[in-house]
MDAnalysis code that builds the backbone (N, CA, C; Angstrom):
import MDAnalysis as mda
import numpy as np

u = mda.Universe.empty(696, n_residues=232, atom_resindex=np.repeat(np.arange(232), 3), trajectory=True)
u.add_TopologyAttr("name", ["N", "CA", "C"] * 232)
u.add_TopologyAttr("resid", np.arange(1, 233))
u.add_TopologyAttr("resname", ["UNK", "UNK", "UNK", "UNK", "UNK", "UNK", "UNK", "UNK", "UNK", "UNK", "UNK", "UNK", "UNK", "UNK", "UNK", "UNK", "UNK", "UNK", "UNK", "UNK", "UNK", "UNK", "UNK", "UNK", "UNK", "UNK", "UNK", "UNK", "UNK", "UNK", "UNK", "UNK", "UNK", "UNK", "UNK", "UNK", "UNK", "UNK", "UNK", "UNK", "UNK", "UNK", "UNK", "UNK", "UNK", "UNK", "UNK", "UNK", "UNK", "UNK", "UNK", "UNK", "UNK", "UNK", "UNK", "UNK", "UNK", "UNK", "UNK", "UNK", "UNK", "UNK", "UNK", "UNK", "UNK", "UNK", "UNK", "UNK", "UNK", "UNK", "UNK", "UNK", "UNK", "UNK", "UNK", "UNK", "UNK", "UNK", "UNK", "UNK", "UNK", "UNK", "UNK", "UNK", "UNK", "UNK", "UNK", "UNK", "UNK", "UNK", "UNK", "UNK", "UNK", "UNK", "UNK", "UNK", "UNK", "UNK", "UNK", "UNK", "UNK", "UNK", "UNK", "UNK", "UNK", "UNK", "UNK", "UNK", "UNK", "UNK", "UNK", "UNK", "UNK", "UNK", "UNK", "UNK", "UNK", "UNK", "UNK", "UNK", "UNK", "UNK", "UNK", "UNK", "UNK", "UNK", "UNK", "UNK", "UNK", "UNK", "UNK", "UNK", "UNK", "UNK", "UNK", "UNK", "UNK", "UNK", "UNK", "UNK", "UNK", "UNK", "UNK", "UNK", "UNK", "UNK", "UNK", "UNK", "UNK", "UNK", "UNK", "UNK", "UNK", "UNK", "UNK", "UNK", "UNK", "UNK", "UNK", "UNK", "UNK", "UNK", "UNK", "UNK", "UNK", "UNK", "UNK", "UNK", "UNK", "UNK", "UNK", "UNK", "UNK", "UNK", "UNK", "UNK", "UNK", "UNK", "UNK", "UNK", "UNK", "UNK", "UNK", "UNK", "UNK", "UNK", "UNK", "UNK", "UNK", "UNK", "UNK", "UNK", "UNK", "UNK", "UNK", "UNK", "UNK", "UNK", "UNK", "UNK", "UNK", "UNK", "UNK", "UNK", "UNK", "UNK", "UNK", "UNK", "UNK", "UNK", "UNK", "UNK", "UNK", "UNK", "UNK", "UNK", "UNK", "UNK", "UNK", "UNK", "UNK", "UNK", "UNK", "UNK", "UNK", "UNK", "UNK", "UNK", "UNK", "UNK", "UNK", "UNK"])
u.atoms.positions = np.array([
    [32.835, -27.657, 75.331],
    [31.758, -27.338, 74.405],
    [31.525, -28.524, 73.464],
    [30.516, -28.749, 73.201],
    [29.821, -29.751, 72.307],
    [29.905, -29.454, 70.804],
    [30.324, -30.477, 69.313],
    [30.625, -30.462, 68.518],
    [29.224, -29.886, 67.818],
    [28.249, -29.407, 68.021],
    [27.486, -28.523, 67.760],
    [27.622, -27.064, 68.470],
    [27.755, -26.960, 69.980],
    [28.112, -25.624, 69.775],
    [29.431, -25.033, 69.709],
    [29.811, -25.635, 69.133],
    [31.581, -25.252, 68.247],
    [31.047, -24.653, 67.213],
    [29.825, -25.181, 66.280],
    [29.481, -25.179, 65.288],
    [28.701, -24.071, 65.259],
    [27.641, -24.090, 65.671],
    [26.815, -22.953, 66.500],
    [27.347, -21.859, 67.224],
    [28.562, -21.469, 67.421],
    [29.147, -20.069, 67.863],
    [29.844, -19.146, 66.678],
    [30.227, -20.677, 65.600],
    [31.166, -19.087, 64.733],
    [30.018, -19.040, 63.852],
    [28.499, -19.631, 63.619],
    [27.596, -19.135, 62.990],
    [27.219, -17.803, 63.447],
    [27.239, -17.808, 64.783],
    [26.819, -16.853, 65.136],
    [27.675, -15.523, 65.336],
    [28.767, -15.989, 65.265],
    [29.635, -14.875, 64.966],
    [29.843, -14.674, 63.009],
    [29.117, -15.307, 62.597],
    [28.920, -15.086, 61.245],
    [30.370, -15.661, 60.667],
    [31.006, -16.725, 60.836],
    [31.824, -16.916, 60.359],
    [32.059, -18.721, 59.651],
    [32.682, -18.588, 58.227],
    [32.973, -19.564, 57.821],
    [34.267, -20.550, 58.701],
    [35.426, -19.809, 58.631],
    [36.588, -20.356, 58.895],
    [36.685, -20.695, 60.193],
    [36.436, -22.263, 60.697],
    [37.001, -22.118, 62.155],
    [38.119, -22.022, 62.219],
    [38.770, -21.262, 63.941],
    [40.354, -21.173, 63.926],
    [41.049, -22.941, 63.953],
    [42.038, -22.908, 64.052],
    [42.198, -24.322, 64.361],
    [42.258, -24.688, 65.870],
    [42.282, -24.011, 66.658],
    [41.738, -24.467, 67.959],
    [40.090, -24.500, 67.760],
    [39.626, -23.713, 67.431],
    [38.030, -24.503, 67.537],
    [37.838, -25.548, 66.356],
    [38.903, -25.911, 65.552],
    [38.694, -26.933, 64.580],
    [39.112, -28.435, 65.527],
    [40.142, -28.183, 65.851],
    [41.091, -29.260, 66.699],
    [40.078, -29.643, 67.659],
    [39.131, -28.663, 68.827],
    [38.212, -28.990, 69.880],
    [37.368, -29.742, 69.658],
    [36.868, -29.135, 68.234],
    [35.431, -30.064, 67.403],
    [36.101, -31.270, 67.064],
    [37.229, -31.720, 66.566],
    [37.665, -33.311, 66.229],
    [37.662, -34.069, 67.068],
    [38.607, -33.205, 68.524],
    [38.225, -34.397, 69.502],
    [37.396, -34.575, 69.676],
    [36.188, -33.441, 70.026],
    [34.872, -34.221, 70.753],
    [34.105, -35.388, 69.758],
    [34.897, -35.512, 68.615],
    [34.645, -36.465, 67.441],
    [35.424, -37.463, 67.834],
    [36.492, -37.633, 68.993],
    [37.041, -38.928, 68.849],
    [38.754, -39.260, 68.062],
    [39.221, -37.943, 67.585],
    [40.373, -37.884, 66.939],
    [41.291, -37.226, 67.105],
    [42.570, -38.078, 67.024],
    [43.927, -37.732, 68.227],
    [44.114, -36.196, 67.480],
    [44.088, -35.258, 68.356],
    [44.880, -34.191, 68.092],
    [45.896, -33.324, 69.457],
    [47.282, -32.512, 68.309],
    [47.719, -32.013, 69.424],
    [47.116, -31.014, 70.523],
    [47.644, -30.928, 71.904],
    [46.492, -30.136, 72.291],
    [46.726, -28.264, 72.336],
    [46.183, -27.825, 72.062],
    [46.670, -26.447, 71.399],
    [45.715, -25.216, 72.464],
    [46.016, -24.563, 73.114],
    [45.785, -23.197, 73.389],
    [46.115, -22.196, 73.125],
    [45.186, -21.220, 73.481],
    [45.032, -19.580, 72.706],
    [45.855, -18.724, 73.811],
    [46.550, -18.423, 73.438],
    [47.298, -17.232, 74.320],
    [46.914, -15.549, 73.407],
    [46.794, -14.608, 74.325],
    [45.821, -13.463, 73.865],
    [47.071, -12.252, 74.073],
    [48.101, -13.041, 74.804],
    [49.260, -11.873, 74.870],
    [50.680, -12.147, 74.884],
    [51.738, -11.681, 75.058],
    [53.153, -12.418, 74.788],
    [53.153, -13.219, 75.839],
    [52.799, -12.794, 77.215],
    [52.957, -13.219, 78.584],
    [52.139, -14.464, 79.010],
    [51.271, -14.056, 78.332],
    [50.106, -15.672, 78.181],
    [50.879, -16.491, 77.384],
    [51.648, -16.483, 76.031],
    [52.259, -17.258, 75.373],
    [53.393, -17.947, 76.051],
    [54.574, -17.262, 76.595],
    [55.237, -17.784, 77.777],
    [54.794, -18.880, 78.603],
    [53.670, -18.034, 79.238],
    [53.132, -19.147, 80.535],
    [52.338, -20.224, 80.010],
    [51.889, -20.167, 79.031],
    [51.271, -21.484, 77.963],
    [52.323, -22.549, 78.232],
    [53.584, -22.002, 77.202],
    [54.487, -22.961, 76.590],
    [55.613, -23.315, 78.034],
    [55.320, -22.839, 78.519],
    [56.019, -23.380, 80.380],
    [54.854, -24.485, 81.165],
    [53.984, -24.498, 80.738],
    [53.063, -25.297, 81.069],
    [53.095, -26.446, 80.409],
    [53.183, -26.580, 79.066],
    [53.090, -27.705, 78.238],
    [54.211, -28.313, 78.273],
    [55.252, -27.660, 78.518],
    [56.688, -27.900, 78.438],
    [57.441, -27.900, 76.859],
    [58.893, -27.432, 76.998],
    [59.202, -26.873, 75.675],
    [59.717, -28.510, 74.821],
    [60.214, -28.306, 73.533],
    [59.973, -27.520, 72.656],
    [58.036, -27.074, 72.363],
    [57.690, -25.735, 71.282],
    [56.575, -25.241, 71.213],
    [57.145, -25.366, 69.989],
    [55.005, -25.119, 69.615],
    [55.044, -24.629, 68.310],
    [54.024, -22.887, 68.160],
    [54.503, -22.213, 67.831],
    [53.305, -20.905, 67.858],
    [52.775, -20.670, 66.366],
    [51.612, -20.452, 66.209],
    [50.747, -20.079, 65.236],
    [49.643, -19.087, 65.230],
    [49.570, -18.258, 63.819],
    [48.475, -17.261, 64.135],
    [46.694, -17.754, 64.292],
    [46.534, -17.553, 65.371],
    [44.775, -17.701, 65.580],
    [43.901, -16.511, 64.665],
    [43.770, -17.049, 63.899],
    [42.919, -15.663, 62.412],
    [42.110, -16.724, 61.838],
    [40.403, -16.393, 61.852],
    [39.686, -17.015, 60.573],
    [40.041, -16.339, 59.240],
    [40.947, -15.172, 58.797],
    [41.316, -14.748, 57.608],
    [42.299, -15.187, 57.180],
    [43.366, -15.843, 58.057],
    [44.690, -16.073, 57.208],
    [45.035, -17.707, 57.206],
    [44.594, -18.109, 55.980],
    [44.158, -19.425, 55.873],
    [45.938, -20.157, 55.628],
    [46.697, -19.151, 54.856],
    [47.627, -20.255, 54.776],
    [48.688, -19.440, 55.985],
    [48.856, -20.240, 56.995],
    [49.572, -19.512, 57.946],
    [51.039, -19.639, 57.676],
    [51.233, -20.687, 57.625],
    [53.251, -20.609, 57.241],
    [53.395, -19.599, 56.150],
    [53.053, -19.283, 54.749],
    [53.361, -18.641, 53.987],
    [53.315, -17.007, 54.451],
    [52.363, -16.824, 55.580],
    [52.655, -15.185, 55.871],
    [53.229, -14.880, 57.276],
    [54.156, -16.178, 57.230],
    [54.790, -15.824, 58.669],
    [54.063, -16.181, 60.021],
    [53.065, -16.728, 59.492],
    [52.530, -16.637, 61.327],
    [52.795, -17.981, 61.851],
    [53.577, -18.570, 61.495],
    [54.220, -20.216, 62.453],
    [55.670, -19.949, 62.424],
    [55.751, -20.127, 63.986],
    [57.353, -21.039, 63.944],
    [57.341, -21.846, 65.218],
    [58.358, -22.487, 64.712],
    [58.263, -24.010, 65.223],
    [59.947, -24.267, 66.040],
    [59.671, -25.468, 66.755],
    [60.792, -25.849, 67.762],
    [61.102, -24.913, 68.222],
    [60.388, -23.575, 69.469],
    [60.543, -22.750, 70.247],
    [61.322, -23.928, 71.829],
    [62.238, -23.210, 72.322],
    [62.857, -23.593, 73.501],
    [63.183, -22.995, 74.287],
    [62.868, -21.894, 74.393],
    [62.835, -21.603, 75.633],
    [61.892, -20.138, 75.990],
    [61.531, -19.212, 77.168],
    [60.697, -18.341, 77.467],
    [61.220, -17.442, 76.472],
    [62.155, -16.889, 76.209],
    [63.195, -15.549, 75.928],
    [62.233, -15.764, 73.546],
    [62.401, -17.241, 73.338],
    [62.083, -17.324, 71.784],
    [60.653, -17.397, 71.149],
    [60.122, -18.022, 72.617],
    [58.439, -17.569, 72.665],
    [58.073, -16.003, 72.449],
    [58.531, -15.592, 73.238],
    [58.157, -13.779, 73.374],
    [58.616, -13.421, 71.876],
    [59.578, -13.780, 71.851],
    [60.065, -12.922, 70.212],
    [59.396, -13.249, 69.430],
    [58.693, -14.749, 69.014],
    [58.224, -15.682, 68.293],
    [56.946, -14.553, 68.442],
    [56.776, -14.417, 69.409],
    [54.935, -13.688, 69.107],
    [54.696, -12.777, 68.936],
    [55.884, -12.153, 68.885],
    [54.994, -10.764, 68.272],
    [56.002, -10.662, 67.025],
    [56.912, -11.404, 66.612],
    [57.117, -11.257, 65.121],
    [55.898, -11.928, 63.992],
    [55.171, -12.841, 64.617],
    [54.183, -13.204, 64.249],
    [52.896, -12.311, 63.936],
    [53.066, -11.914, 65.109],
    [51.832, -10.581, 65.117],
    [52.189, -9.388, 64.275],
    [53.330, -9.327, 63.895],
    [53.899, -8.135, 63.169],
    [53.832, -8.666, 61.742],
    [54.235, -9.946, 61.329],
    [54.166, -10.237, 60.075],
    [52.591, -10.241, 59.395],
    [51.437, -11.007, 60.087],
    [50.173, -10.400, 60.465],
    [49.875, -9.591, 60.084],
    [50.041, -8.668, 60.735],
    [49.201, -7.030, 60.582],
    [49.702, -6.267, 59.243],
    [51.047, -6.831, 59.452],
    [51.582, -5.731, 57.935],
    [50.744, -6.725, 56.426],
    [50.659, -8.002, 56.606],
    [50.387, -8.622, 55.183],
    [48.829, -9.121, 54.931],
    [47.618, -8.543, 56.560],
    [46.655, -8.781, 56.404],
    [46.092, -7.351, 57.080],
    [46.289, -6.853, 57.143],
    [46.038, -5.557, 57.562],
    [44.825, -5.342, 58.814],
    [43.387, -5.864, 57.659],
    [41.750, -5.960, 57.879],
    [42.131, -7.452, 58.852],
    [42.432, -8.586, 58.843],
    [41.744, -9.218, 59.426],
    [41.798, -9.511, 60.760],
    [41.151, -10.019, 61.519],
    [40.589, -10.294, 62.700],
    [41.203, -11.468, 63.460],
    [42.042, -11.152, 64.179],
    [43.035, -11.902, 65.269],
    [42.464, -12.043, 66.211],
    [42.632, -13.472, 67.000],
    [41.703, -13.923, 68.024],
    [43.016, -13.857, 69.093],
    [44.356, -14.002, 68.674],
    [45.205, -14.800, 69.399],
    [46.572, -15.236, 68.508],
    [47.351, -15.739, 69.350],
    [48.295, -16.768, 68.756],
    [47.993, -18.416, 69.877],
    [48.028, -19.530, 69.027],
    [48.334, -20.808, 69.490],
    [49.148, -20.998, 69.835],
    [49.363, -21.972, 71.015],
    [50.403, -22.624, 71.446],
    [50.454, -24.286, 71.522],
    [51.159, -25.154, 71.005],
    [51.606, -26.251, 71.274],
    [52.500, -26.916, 71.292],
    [52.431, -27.906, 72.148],
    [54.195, -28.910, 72.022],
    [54.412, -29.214, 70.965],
    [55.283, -29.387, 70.283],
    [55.710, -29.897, 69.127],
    [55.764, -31.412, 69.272],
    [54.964, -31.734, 68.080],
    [54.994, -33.296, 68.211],
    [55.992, -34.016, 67.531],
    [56.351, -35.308, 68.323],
    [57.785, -35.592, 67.668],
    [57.042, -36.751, 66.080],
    [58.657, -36.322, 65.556],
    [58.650, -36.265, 63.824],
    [57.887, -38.057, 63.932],
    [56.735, -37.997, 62.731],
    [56.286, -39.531, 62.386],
    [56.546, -39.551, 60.530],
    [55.814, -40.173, 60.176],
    [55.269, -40.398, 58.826],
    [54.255, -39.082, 58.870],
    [54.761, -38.093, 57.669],
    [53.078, -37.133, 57.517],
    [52.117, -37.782, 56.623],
    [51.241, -37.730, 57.116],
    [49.872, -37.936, 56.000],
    [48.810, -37.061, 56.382],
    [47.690, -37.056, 55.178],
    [46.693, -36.356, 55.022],
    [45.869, -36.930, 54.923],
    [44.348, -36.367, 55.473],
    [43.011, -36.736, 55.396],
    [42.298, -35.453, 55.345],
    [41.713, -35.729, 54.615],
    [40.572, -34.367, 54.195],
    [39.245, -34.563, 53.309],
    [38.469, -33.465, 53.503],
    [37.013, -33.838, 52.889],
    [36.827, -32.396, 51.661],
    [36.066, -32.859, 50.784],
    [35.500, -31.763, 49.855],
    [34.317, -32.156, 49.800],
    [33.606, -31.271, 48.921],
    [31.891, -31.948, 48.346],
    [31.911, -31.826, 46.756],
    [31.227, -32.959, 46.370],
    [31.502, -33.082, 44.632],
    [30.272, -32.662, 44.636],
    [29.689, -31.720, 43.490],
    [28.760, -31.898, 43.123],
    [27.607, -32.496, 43.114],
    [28.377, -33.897, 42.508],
    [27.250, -35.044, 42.276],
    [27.368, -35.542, 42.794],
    [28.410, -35.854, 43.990],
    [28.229, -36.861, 44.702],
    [28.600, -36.528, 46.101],
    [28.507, -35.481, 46.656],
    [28.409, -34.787, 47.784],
    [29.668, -35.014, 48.793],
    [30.128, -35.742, 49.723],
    [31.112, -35.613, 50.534],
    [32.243, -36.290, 50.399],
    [33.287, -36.112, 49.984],
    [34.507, -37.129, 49.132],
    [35.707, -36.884, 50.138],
    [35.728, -38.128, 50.788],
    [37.220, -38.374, 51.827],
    [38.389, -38.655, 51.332],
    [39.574, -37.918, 50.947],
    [40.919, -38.116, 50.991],
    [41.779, -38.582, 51.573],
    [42.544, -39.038, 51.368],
    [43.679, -40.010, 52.014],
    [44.701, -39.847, 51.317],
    [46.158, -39.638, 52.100],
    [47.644, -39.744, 50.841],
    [48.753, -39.383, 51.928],
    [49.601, -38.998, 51.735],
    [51.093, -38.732, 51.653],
    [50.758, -37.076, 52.353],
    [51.218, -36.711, 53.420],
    [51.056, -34.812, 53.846],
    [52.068, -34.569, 53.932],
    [51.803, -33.041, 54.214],
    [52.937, -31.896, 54.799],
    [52.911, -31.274, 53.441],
    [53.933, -30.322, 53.743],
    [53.862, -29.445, 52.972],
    [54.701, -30.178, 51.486],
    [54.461, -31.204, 51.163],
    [54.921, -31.941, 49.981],
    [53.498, -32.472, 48.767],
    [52.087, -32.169, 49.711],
    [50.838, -32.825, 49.693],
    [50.279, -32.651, 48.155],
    [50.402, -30.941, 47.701],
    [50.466, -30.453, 46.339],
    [50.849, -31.022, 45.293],
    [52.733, -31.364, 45.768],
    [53.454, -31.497, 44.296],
    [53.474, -32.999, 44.017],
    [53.628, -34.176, 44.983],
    [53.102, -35.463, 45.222],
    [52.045, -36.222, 44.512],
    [50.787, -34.976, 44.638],
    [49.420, -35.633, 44.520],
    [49.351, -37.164, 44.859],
    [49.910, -37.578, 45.665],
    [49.661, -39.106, 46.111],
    [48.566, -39.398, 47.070],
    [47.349, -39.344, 46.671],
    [45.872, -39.349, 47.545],
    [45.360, -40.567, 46.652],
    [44.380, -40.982, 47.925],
    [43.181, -42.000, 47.315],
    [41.904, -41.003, 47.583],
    [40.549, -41.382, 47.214],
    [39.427, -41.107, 47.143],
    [38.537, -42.111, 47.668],
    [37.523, -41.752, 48.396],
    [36.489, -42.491, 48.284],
    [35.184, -41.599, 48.848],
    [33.771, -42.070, 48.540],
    [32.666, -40.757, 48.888],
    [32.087, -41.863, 49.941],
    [31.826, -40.305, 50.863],
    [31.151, -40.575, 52.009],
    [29.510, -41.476, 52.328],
    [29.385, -42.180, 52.913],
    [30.102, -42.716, 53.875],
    [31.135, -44.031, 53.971],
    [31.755, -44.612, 54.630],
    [32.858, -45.316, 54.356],
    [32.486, -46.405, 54.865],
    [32.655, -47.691, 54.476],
    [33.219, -48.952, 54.939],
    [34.132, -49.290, 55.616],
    [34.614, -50.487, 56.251],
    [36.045, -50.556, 56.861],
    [36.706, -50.957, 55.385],
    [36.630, -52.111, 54.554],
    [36.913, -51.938, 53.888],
    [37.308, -50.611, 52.607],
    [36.822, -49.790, 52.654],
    [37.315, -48.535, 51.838],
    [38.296, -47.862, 52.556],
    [38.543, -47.694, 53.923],
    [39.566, -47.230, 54.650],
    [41.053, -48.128, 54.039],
    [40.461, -49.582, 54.338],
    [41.570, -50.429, 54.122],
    [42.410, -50.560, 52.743],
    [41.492, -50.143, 51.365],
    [41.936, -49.741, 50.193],
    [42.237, -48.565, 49.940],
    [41.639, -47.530, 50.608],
    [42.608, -46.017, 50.400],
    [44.024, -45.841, 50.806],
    [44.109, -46.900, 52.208],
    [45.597, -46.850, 53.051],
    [46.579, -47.666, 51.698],
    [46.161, -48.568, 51.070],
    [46.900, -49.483, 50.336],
    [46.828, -49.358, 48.977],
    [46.242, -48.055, 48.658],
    [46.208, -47.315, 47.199],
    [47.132, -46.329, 46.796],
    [47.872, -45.580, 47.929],
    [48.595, -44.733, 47.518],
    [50.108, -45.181, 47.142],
    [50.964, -44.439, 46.297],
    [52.359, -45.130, 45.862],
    [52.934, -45.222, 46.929],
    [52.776, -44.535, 48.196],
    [53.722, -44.225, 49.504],
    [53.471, -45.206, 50.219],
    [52.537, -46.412, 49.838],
    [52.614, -47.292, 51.062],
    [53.470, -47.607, 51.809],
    [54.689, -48.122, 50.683],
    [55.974, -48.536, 51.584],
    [56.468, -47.742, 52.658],
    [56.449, -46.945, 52.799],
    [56.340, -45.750, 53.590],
    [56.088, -45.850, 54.952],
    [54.282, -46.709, 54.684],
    [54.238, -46.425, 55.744],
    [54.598, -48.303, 56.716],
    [54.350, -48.933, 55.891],
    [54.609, -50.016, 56.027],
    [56.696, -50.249, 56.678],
    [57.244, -49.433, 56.441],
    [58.723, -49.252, 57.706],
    [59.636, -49.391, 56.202],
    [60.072, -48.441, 55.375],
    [60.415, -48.198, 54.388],
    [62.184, -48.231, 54.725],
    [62.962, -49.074, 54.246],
    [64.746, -49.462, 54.313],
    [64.880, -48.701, 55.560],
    [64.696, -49.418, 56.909],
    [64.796, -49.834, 58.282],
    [63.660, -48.875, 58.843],
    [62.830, -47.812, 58.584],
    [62.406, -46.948, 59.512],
    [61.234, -47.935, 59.617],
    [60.220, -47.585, 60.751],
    [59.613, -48.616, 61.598],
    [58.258, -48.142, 60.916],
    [57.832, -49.080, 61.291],
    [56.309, -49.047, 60.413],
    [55.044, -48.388, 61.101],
    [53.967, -47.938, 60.600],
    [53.528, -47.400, 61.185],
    [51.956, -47.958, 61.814],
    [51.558, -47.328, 62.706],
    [50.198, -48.389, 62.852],
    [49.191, -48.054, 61.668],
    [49.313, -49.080, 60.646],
    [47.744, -48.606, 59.247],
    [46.785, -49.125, 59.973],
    [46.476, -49.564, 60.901],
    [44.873, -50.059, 61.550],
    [44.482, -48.603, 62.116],
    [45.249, -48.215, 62.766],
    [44.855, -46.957, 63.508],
    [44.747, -45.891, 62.429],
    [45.328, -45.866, 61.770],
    [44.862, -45.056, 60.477],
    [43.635, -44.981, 59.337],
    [43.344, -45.957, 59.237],
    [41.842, -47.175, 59.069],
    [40.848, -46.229, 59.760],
    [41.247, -46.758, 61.223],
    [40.258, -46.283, 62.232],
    [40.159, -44.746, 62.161],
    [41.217, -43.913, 61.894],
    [40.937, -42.500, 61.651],
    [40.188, -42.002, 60.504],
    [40.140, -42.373, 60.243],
    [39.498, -42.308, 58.178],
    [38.442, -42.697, 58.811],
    [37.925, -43.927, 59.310],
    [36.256, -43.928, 59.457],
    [35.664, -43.102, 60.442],
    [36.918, -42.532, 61.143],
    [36.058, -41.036, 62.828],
    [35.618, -39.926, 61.531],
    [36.555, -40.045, 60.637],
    [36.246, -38.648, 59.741],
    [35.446, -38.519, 59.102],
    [35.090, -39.844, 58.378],
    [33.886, -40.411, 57.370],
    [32.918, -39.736, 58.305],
    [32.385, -40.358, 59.911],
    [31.300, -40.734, 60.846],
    [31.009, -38.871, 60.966],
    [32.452, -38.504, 61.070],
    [31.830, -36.869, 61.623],
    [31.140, -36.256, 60.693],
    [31.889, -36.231, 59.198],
    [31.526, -35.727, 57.778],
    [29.807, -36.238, 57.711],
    [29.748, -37.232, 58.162],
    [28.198, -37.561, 57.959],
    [27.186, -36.641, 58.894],
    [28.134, -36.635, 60.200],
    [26.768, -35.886, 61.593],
    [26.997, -34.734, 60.966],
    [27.798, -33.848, 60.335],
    [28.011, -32.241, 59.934],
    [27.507, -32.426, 58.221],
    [26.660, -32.377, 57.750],
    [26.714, -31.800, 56.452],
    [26.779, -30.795, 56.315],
    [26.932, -29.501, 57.250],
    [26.912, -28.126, 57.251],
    [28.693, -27.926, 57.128],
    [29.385, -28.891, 56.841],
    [31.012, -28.829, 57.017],
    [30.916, -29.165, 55.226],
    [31.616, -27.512, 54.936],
    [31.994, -28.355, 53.751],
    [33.424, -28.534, 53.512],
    [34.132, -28.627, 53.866],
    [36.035, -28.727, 53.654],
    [36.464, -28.731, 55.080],
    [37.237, -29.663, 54.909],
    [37.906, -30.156, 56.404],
    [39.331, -30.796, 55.649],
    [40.239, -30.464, 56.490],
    [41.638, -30.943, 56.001],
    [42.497, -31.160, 57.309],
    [42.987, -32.611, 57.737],
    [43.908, -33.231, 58.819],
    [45.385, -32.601, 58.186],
    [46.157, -32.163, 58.230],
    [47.446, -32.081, 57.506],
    [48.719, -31.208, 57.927],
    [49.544, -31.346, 59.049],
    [49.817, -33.401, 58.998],
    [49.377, -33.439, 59.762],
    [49.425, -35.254, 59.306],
    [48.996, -35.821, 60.979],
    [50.475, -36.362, 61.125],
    [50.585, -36.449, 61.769],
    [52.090, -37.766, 62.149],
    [51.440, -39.070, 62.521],
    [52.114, -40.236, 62.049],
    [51.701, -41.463, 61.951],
    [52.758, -41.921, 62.723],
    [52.405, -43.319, 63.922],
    [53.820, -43.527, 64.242],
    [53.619, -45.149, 64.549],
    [54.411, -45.648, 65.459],
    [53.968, -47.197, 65.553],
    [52.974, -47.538, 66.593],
    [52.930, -46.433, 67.246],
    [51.706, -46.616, 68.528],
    [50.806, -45.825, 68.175],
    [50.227, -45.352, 67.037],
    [48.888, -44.497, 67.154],
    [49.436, -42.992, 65.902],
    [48.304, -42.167, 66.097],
    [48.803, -41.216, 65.302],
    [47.885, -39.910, 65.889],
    [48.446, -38.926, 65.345],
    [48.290, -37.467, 66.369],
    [47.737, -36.558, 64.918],
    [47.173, -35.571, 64.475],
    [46.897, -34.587, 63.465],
    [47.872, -33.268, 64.844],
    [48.423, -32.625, 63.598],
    [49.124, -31.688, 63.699],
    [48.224, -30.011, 63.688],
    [48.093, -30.000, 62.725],
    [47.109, -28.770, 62.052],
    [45.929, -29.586, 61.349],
    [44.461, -28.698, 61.698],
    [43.803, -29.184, 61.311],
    [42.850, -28.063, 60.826],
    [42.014, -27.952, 59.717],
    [41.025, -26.771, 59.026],
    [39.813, -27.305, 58.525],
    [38.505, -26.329, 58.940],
    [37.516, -27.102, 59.009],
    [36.488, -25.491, 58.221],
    [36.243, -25.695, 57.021],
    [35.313, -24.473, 56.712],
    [33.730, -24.544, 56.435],
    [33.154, -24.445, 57.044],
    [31.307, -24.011, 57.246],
    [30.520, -23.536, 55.503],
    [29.864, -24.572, 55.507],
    [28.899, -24.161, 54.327],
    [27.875, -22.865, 54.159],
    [26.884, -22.599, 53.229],
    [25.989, -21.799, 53.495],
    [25.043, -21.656, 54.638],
    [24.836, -23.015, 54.386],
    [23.435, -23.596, 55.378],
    [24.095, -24.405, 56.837],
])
């Protein structure tokens, strides 16, 4: 499906929140590494997913209502084998139903677990006055208490990529911090301007958040990704 009718189906299903499989689908067809993630609709589909991809998995709840998924139980991670999948999904589905009662389950996700990089974040808001504002910093679930982000408003330069990567305190970080290996910042550059380029073809996107991505020395992958639909 085409990064319009990604866009064009949950309108029509009247919905703001894409899941993150139709968030993740719409990035690639934008050009940006993500893990690759399928919808399993039953325990047995979840199994035969994560035997396909090969283990370790990661499972997550498929819901446009339950925006923060780790906090109500619906992720767990480094699954290994058929027997922790099955359990994994319907404790998921159980934590779910009891703490969202009303909302609307498409599924649970399935993906390989990607091996550990540098986390970082990229994400978009809209200012007011100045309409589409790209983030850059330090991710994972540390992203909050950190606040280590740069700014810059849409649309981007190469240069503004190249000063957001080299604005945050974490550079060293990524640059191979007391022996760990450095990471590719060109390819990171280059991700910041796919996001800028998409943020521009969608003004109907108003909040989009990469987080994490894993950064590594050959390239970099987004982990979870959330993408929420404006009025118009």
């Amino acid at each position: 499906m085409t990064e319009r009718g990604i866009i064009e189906k949950a309108r029509k299903e009247s919905r703001k929140v894409l899941t993150e499989i139709e968030a993740k689908e719409l990035l690639k067809q934008a050009g940006i590494s993500v893990v690759d993630t399928r919808l399993a609709t039953s325990r047995e589909e979840a199994i035969s997913i994560s035997q396909r991809l090969g283990f370790p998995v990661v499972l997550k709840i498929a819901s446009s209502d339950v925006v923060h998924k780790s906090d109500a139980g619906g992720v767990k991670l480094g699954l290994k084998t058929a027997n922790q999948v099955g359990k994994a999904y319907d404790a998921i589905l159980g934590a779910i139903k009891k703490q969202y009662p009303g909302a609307k389950i498409q599924g649970v996700s399935v993906q390989k677990m990607a091996r550990p990089g540098v986390e970082v974040i990229i994400g978009m808001s809209k200012d007011a006055q100045f309409g589409p504002v790209l983030m850059f910093g330090l991710g994972g679930i540390l992203v909050e208490v950190l606040k280590d982000v740069s700014f810059r408003i849409v649309p981007l330069a190469p240069r503004d990529a190249k000063e957001m990567v080299r604005e945050i305190k974490g550079y060293p970080l990524l640059e191979g911090y007391r022996g760990q290996e450095p990471v590719d910042v060109a390819n990171l550059e280059a991700l910041i301007l796919k996001v800028s380029s998409f943020v521009e073809r969608h003004p109907e996107v108003d909040e989009l958040d990469l987080n994490p991505i894993f950064a590594y020395k050959d390239g970099a992958v987004a982990v979870d990704a959330r993408v929420i639909l404006g009025e118009s």
